[in-house]
C-alpha positions as CSV (number, residue, x, y, z in Angstrom):
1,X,-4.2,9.8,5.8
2,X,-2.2,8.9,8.6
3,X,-2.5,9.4,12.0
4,X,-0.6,9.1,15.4
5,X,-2.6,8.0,19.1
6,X,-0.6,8.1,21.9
7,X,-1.8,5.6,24.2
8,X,-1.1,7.4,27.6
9,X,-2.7,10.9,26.9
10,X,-5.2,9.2,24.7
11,X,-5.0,12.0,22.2
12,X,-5.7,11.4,18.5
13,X,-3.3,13.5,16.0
14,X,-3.8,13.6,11.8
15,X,-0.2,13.6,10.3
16,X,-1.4,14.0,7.1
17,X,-4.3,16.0,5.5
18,X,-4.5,15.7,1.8
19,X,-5.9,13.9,-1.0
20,X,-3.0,11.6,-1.3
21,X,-3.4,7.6,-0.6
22,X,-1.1,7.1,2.3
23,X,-0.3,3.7,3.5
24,X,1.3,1.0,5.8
25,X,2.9,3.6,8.1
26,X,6.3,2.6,10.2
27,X,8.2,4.5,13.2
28,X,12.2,5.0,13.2
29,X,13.9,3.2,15.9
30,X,14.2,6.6,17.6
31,X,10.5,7.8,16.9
32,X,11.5,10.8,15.4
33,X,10.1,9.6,11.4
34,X,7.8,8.0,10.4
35,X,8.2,5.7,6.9
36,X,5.2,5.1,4.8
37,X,4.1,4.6,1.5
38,X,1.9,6.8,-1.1
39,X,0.7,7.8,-4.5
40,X,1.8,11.7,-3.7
41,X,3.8,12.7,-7.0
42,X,1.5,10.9,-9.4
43,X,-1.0,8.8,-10.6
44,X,1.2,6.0,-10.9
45,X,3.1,4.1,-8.8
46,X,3.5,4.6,-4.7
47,X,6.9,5.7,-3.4
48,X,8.5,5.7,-0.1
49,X,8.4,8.6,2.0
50,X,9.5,9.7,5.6
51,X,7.3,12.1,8.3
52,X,9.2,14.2,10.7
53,X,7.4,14.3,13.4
54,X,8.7,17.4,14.9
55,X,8.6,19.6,12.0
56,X,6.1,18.0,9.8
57,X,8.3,17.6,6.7
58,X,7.9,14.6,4.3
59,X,10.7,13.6,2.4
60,X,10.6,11.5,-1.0
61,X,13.0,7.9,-0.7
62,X,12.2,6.1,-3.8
63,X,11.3,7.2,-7.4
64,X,9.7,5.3,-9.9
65,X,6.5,4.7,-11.0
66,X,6.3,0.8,-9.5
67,X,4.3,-0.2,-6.6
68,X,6.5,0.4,-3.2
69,X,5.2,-1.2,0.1
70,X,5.7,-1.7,3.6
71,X,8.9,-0.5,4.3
72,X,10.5,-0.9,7.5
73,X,13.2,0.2,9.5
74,X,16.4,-1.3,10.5
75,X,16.9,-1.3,13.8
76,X,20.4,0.9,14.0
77,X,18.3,3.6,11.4
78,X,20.6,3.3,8.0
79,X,18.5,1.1,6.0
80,X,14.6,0.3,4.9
81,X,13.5,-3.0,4.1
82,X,10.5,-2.9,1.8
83,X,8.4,-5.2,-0.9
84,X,8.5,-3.8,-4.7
85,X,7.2,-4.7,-8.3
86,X,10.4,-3.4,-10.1
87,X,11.1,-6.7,-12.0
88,X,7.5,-7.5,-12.6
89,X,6.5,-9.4,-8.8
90,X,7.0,-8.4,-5.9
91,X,10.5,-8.7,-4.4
92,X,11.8,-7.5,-1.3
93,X,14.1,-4.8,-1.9
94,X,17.1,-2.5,0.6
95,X,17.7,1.1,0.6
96,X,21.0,2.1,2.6
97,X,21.5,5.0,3.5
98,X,18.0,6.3,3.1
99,X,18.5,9.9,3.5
100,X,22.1,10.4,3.1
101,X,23.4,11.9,-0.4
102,X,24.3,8.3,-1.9
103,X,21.9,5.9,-1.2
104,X,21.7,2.4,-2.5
105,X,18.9,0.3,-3.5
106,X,19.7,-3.2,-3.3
107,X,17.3,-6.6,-4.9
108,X,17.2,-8.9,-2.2
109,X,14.9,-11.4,-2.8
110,X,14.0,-12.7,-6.8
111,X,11.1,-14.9,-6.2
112,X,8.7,-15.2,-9.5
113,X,5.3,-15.9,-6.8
114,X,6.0,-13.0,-5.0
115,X,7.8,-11.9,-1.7
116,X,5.6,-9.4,0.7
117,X,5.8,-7.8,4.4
118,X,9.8,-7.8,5.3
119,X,10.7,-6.7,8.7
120,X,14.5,-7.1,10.1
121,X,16.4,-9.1,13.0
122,X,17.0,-7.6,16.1
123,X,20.4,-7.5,15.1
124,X,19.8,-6.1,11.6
125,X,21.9,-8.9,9.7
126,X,19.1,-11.2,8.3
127,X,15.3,-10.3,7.1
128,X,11.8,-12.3,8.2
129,X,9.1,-12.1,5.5
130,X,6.0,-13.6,3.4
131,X,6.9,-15.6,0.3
132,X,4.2,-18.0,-1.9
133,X,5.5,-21.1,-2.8
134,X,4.2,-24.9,-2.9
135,X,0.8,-23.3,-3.5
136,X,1.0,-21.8,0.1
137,X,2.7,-18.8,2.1
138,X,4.9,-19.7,4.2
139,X,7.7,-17.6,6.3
140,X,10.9,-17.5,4.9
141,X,14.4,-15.7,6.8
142,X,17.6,-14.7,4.8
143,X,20.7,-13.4,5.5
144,X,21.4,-10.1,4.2
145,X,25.6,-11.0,3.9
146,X,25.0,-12.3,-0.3
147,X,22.6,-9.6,-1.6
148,X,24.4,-7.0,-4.0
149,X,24.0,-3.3,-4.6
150,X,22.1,-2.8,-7.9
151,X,22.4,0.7,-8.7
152,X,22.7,4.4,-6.8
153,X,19.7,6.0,-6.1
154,X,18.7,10.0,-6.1
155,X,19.0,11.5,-2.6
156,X,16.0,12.0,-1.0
157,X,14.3,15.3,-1.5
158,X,11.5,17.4,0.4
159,X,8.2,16.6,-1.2
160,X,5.7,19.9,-1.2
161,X,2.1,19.7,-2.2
162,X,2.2,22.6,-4.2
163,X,4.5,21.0,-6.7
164,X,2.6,17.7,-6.8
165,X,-0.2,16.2,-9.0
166,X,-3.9,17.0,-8.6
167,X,-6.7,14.7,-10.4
168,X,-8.7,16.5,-13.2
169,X,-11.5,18.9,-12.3
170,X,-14.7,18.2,-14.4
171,X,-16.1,21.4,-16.8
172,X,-19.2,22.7,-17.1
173,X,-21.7,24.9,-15.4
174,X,-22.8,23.9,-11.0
175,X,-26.3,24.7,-10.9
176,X,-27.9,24.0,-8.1
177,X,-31.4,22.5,-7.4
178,X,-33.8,19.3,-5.9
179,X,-34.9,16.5,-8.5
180,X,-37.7,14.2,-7.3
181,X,-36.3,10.9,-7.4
182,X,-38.3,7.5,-7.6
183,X,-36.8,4.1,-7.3
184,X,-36.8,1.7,-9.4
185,X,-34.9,-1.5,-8.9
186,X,-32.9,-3.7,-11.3
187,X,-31.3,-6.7,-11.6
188,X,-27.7,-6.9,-11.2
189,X,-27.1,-10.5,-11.1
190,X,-29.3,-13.6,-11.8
191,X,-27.6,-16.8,-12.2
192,X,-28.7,-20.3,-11.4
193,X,-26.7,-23.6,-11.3
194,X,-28.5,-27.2,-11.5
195,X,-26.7,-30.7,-10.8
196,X,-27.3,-33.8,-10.6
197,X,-26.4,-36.3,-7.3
198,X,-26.4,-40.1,-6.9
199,X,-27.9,-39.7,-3.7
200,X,-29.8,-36.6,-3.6
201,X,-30.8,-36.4,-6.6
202,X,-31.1,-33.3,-8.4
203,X,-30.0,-30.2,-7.1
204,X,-30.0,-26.7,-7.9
205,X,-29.5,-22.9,-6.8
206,X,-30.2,-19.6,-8.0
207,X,-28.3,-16.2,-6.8
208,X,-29.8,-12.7,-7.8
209,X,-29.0,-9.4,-6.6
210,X,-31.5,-6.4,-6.9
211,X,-30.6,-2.9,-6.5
212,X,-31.0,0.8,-6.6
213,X,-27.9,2.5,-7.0
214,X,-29.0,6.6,-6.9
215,X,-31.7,5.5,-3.8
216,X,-28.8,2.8,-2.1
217,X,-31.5,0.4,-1.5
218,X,-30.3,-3.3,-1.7
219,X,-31.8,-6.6,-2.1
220,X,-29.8,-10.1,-2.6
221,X,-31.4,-13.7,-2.3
């Protein structure tokens, strides 16, 4: 869930109360919305959604059933930045015109290791983000004047948790009672490893892990 602490009252609010996975929340430039992401109209895939902060409504951005994460506002409020795995890794990706009736959802990065975390310029013309290359992550910037539009997007609807997905409720009959339990550990993992060094000689380990799940009792050595 998410929630909002304003520093000067020091008073802690819940924005959201459900059993939905909600993630890597972001303020509008006017701190009126919030942007986040989360697994509210299925199973699958996490789209982007927007808070209202006044009024409490969430709004749907994105829909597909792909991975959508940390998005970000521009800094003049028409577009959100955010890292998807549309095309198989994650790429950054641009929706203009988020809640407008024609938005646009524009590929602007096409990296094969991955591009993560964008965020915008002050000025809103180039992007700053995480990219893997050279067997490292490094910080990469690009200009946002080359990307193209890829295709027209569904405008953004109101999102209500009536009409959304619920996980599966298990049959069969509650009955109620106390079972003596006693516990009884087990191993969980045993393994050893022995070598052999010119100066030390031989050397050796061994790792093993005892537990009891039902009692939550723990041993490792």
């Amino acid at each position: 869930d998410i929630y909002h602490y304003e520093i000067q009252s020091d008073k802690l609010v819940k924005l959201t109360d459900d059993i939905y996975y909600d993630l890597t929340p972001a303020f509008s430039p006017d701190d009126k919305l919030v942007v986040f992401s989360s697994d509210r109209v299925g199973p699958v895939g996490i789209n982007i959604f927007t808070y209202n902060l006044k009024t409490g409504e969430i709004k749907q951005l994105t829909f597909s059933e792909y991975k959508n994460l940390s998005p970000k506002w521009s800094f003049k409020s028409d577009r959100i930045i955010f890292t998807s795995d549309k095309n198989g890794s994650a790429n950054v990706y641009l929706l203009e015109n988020p809640l407008s009736e024609t938005p646009r959802l524009i590929q602007v990065t096409d990296f094969v290791t991955g591009a993560f975390d964008p965020v915008f310029t002050p000025d809103d013309s180039a992007i700053v983000f995480c990219g893997y290359q050279d067997r490292s992550y490094n910080i990469f910037s690009l200009k946002l004047d080359s990307v193209t539009a890829e295709q027209p997007q569904p405008p953004a609807k109101t999102w209500n948790e009536a009409s959304s997905w619920k996980p599966g409720i298990l049959g069969g009959n509650y009955i109620k009672g106390n079972v003596k339990y006693k516990t009884k550990f087990s191993f969980d993992i045993a393994q050893s490893v022995i070598a052999y060094d010119a100066v030390f000689g031989s050397v050796g380990g061994f790792q093993g892990a005892l537990t009891d799940m039902l009692g939550n009792h723990q041993y490792h050595f």
